[in-house]
C-alpha positions as CSV (number, residue, x, y, z in Angstrom):
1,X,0.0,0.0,0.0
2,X,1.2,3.7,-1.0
3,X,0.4,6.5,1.4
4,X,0.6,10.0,0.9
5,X,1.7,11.9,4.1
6,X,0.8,15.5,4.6
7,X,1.5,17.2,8.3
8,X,0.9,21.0,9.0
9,X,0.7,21.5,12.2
10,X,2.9,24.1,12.8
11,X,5.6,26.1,10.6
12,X,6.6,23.1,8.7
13,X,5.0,22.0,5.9
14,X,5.7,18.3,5.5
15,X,4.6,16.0,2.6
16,X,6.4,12.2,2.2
17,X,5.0,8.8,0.5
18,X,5.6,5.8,2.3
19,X,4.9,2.1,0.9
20,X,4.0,-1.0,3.5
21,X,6.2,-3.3,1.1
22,X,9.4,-1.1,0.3
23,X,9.5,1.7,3.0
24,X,10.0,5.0,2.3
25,X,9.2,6.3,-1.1
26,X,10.1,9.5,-1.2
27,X,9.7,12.9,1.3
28,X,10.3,16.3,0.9
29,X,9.7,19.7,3.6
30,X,9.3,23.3,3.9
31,X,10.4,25.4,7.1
32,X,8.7,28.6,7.6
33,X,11.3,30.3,9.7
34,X,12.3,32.8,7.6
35,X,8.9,33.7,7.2
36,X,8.4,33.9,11.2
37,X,11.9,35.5,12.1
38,X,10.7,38.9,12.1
39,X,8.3,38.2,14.7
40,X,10.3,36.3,17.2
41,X,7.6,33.1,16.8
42,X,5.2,31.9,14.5
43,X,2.0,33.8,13.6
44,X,-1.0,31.3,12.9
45,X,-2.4,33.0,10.3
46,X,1.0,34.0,8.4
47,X,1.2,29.7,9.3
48,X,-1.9,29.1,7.4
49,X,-1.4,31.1,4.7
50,X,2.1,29.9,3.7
51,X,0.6,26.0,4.0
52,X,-2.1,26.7,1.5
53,X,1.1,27.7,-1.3
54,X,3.1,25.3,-0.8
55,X,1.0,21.7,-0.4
56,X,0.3,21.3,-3.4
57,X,3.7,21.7,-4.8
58,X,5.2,19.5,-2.3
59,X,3.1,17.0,-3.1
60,X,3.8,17.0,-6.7
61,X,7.4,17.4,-5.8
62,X,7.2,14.2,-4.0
63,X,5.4,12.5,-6.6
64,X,8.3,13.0,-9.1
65,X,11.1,11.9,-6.7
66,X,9.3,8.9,-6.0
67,X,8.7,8.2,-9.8
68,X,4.8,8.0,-9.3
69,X,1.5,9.4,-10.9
70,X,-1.0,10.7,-8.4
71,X,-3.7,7.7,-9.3
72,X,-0.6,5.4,-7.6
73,X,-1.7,6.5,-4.2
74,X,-3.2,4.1,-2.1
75,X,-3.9,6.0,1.2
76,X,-3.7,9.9,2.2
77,X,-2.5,10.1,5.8
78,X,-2.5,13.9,7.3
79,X,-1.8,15.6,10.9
80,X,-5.3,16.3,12.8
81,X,-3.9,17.2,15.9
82,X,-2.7,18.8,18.2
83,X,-1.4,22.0,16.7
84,X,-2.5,25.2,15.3
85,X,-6.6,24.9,14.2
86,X,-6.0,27.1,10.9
87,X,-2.5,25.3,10.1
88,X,-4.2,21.5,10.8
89,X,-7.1,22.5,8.6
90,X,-5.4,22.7,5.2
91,X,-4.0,19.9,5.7
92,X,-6.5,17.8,6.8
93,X,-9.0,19.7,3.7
94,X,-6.3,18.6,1.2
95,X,-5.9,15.3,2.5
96,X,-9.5,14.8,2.6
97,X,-10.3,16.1,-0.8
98,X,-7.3,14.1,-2.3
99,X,-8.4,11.0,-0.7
100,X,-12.4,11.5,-1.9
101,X,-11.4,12.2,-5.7
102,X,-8.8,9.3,-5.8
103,X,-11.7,6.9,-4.1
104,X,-9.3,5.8,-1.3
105,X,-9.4,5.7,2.3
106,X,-7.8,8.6,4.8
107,X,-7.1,9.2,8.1
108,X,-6.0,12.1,10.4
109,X,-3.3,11.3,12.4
110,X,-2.2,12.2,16.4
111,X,1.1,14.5,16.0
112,X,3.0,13.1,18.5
113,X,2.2,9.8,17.6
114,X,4.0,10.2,14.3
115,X,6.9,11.2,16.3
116,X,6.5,8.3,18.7
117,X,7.1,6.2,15.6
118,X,9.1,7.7,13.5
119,X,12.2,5.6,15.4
120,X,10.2,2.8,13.3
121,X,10.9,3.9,10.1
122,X,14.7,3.2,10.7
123,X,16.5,0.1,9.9
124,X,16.0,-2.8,12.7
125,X,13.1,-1.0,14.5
126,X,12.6,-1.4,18.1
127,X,9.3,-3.4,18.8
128,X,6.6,-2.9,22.0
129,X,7.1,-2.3,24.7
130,X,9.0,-0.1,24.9
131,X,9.2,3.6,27.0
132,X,9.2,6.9,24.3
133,X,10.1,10.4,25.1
134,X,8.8,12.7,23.3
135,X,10.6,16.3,23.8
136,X,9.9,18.9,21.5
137,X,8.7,22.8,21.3
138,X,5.3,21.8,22.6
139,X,5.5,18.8,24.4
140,X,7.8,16.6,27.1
141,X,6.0,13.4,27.6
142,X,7.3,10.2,28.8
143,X,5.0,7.8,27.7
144,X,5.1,3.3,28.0
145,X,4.1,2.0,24.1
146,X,2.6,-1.2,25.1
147,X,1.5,-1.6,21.8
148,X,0.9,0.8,18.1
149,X,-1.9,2.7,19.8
150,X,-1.9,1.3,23.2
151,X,0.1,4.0,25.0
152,X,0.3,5.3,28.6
153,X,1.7,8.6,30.1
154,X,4.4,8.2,33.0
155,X,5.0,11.9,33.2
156,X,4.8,15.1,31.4
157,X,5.5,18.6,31.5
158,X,3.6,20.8,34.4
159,X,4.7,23.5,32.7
160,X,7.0,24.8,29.4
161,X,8.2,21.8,27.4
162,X,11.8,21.3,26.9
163,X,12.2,22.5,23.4
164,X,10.0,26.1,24.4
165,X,11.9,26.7,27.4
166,X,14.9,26.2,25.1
167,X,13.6,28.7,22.8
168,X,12.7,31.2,25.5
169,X,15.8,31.1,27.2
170,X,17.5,31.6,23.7
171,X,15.5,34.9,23.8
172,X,16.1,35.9,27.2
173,X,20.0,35.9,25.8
174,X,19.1,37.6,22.7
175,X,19.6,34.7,20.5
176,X,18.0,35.2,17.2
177,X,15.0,32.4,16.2
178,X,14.5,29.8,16.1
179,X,16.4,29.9,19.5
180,X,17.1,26.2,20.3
181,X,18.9,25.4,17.7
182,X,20.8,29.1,18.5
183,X,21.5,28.1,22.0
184,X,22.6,24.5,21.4
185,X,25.6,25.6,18.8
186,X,26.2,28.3,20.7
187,X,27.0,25.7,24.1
188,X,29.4,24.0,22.4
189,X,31.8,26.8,22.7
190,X,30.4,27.4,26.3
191,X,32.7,26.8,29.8
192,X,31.7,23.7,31.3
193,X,31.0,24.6,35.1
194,X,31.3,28.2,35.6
195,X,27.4,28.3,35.1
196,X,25.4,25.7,36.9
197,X,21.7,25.5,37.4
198,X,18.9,23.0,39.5
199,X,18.1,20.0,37.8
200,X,14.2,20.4,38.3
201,X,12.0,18.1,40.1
202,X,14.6,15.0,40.0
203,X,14.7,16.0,44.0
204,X,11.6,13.9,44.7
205,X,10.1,10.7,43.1
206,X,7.7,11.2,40.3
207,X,8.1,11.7,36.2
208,X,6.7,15.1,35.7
209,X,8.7,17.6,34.3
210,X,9.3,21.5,35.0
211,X,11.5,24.0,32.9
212,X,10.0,27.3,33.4
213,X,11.7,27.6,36.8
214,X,15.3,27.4,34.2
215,X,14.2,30.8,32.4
216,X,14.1,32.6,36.1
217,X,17.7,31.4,36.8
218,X,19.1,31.9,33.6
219,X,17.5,35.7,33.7
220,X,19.1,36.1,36.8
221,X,22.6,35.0,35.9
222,X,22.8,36.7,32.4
223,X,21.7,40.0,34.5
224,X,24.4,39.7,36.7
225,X,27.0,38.9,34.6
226,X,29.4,40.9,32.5
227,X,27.4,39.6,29.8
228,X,30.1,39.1,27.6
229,X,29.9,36.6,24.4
230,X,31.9,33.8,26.3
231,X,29.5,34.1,29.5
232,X,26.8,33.8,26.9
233,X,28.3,31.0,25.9
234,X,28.9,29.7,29.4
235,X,25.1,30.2,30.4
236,X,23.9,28.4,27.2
237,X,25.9,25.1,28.0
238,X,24.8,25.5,32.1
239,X,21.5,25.7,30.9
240,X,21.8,22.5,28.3
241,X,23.4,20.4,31.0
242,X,20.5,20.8,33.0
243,X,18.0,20.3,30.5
244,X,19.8,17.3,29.4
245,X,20.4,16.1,32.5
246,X,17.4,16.1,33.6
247,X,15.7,14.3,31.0
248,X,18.5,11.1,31.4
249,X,17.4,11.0,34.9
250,X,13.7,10.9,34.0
251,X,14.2,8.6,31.7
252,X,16.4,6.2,33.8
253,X,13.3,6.3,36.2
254,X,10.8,5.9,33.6
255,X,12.4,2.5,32.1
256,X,12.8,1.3,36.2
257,X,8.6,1.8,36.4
258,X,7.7,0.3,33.3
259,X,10.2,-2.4,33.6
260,X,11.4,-1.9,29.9
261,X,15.2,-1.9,28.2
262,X,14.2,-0.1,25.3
263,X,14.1,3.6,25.3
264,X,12.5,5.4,21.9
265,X,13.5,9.1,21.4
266,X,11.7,10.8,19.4
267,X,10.7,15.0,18.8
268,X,12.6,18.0,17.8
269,X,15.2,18.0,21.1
270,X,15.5,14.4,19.9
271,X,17.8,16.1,17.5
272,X,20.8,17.3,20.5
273,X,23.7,15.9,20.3
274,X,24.6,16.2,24.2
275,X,21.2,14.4,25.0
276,X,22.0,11.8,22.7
277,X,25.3,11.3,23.9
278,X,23.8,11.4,27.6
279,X,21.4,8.9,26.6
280,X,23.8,6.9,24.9
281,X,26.1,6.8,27.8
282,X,23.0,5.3,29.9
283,X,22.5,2.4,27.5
284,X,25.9,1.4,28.0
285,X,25.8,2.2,31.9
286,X,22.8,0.4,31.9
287,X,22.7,-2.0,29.3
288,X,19.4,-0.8,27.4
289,X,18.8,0.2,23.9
290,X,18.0,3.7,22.9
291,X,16.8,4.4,19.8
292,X,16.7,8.0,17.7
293,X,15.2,8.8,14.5
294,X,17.9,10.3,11.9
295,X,18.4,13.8,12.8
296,X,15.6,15.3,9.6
297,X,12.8,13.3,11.2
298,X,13.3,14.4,14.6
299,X,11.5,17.9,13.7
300,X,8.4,18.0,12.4
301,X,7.9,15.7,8.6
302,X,6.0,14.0,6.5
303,X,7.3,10.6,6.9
304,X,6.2,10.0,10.7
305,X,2.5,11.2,9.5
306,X,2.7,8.9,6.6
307,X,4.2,5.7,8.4
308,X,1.9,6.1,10.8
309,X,-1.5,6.3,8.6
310,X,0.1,3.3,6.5
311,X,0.3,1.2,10.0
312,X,-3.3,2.0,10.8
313,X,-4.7,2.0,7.5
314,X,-3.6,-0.9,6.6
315,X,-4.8,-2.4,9.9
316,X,-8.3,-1.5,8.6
317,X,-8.9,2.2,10.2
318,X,-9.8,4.9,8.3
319,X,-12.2,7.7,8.7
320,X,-15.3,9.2,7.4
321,X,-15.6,12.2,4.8
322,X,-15.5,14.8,6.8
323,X,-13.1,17.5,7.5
324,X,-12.5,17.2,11.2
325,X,-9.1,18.8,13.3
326,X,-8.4,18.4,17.2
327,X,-6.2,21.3,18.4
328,X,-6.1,19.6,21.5
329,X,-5.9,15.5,21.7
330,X,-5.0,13.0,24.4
331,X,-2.8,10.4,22.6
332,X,-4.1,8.0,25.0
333,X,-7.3,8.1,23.5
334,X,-6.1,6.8,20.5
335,X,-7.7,3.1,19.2
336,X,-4.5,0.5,19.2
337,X,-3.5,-1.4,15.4
């Protein structure tokens, strides 16, 4: 089976085909940073807006690099939450339109599910159970995959997710956007040690996360420094460590409750080299297996949306013709494979 993948749930606008029998076809992606750089975030509507004039071409694009006509497609998996109403919306109206004048079967697709799988898509996949965490610029879940569809939520965020209170803190230090990726290169030529900040909530059991608290601190420290480019540098990597840190010591927990060996990463922080290394350095330590998505489907993309549809189409889901988005969307709601 062939499946078209469309996700638009944010700034990216990601398009991929994806076949049950040979893998992945072809995928191809727009980022609308440039577009949202003058605003210091992204605007929904401006989000919208760009989606609507560049889907189509994507998809055409896509067609031609996997050699295919557009009567070749199978399936028409899109994004239908959570994100952005206005964003999900053209791409769950194209999906839906493509799919009814092609007389094949759709389905909208959970976000973060697609990048709870997207590990899958890689050569020798892990298989369930397993424990996924999910870090990116909405959301820090850990989360026990029992089984595709069957998940359940150890611990989350109380608060900003890793990746926004990366790109906050990137602010607070004047870093252009998108700011995580800003501060992140910008660490590696930080001072290990001169700067170092709490390692939130791993002072008392539990799996919930908190980052906001890191903002405060790292205002604090920039304000009374000399606020120099090396003590930028300095307070980008402090600030790292403990985000990193944090997140191996949540996830060292996670795998003790669940009782699994296998860890899934998966989300834009997914993407850090020091957090992979971290997390590499507990597999060994520990003797588990982590497992990361290649670096491009660690953001958002077209290939987790259409793997994803292609698992639960073909298991026989699908759904009706109309034109339906969920901004906001409990993953554990979702019906297993």
């Amino acid at each position: 089976m062939i499946v078209l993948g469309i996700e638009t749930s944010c700034d990216e606008t990601g398009v991929a085909l994806y076949c049950t029998e040979r893998g992945l076809l072809a995928h191809t992606l727009y980022s609308q940073v440039k577009l949202h750089a003058d605003y210091g975030g992204v605007v929904p509507e401006l989000a919208s807006r760009d989606h609507v004039r560049k889907l189509l071409p994507l998809i055409q694009c896509c067609l031609q690099q996997a050699a295919l006509n557009i009567r070749d497609i199978q399936g028409v998996a899109y994004t239908s939450g959570p994100g952005l109403v206005g964003a999900l919306l053209v791409g769950a109206a194209t999906g839906r339109a493509l799919a009814w004048s092609l007389g094949v079967p759709a389905i909208g697709i959970h976000h973060m599910e697609g990048h709870l799988l997207a590990p899958l898509i890689e050569a020798d996949p892990p298989q369930p159970p397993f424990v996924a965490l999910l870090v990116s610029g909405g959301h820090s879940q850990l989360v026990e995959v029992r089984a595709i569809g069957r998940y359940r939520v150890l611990g989350e965020t109380l608060d900003d997710a890793a990746g926004e209170a990366f790109d906050k803190t990137a602010k607070l230090l004047g870093l252009p956007y998108p700011g995580g990726p800003e501060l992140a290169q910008l660490a590696t030529s930080g001072v290990r040690g001169r700067f170092t900040f709490s390692r939130p909530m791993t002072d008392r059991p539990g799996l919930e996360f908190s980052f906001s608290g890191l903002k405060t601190q790292v205002l604090l420290a920039w304000r009374d420094s000399d606020q120099s480019a090396q003590t930028r540098a300095d307070i980008a990597l402090g600030f790292q460590d403990a985000v990193v840190d944090t997140l191996a010591i949540k996830c060292e927990r996670a795998l003790l409750a669940a009782g699994s060996k296998t860890l899934v990463v998966a989300g834009g922080v997914g993407a850090n080299r020091d957090l992979r290394k971290k997390l590499d350095e507990l597999a060994q330590r520990k003797r588990i297996r982590v497992c990361f998505p290649r670096p491009e489907f660690c953001t958002d993309n077209g290939a987790m949306i259409a793997f994803a549809g292609a698992l639960r189409l073909v298991a026989g889901q699908h759904n009706d013709a109309a034109i339906t988005v969920q901004p906001r969307w409990d993953m554990a709601a979702l019906p297993a494979v």
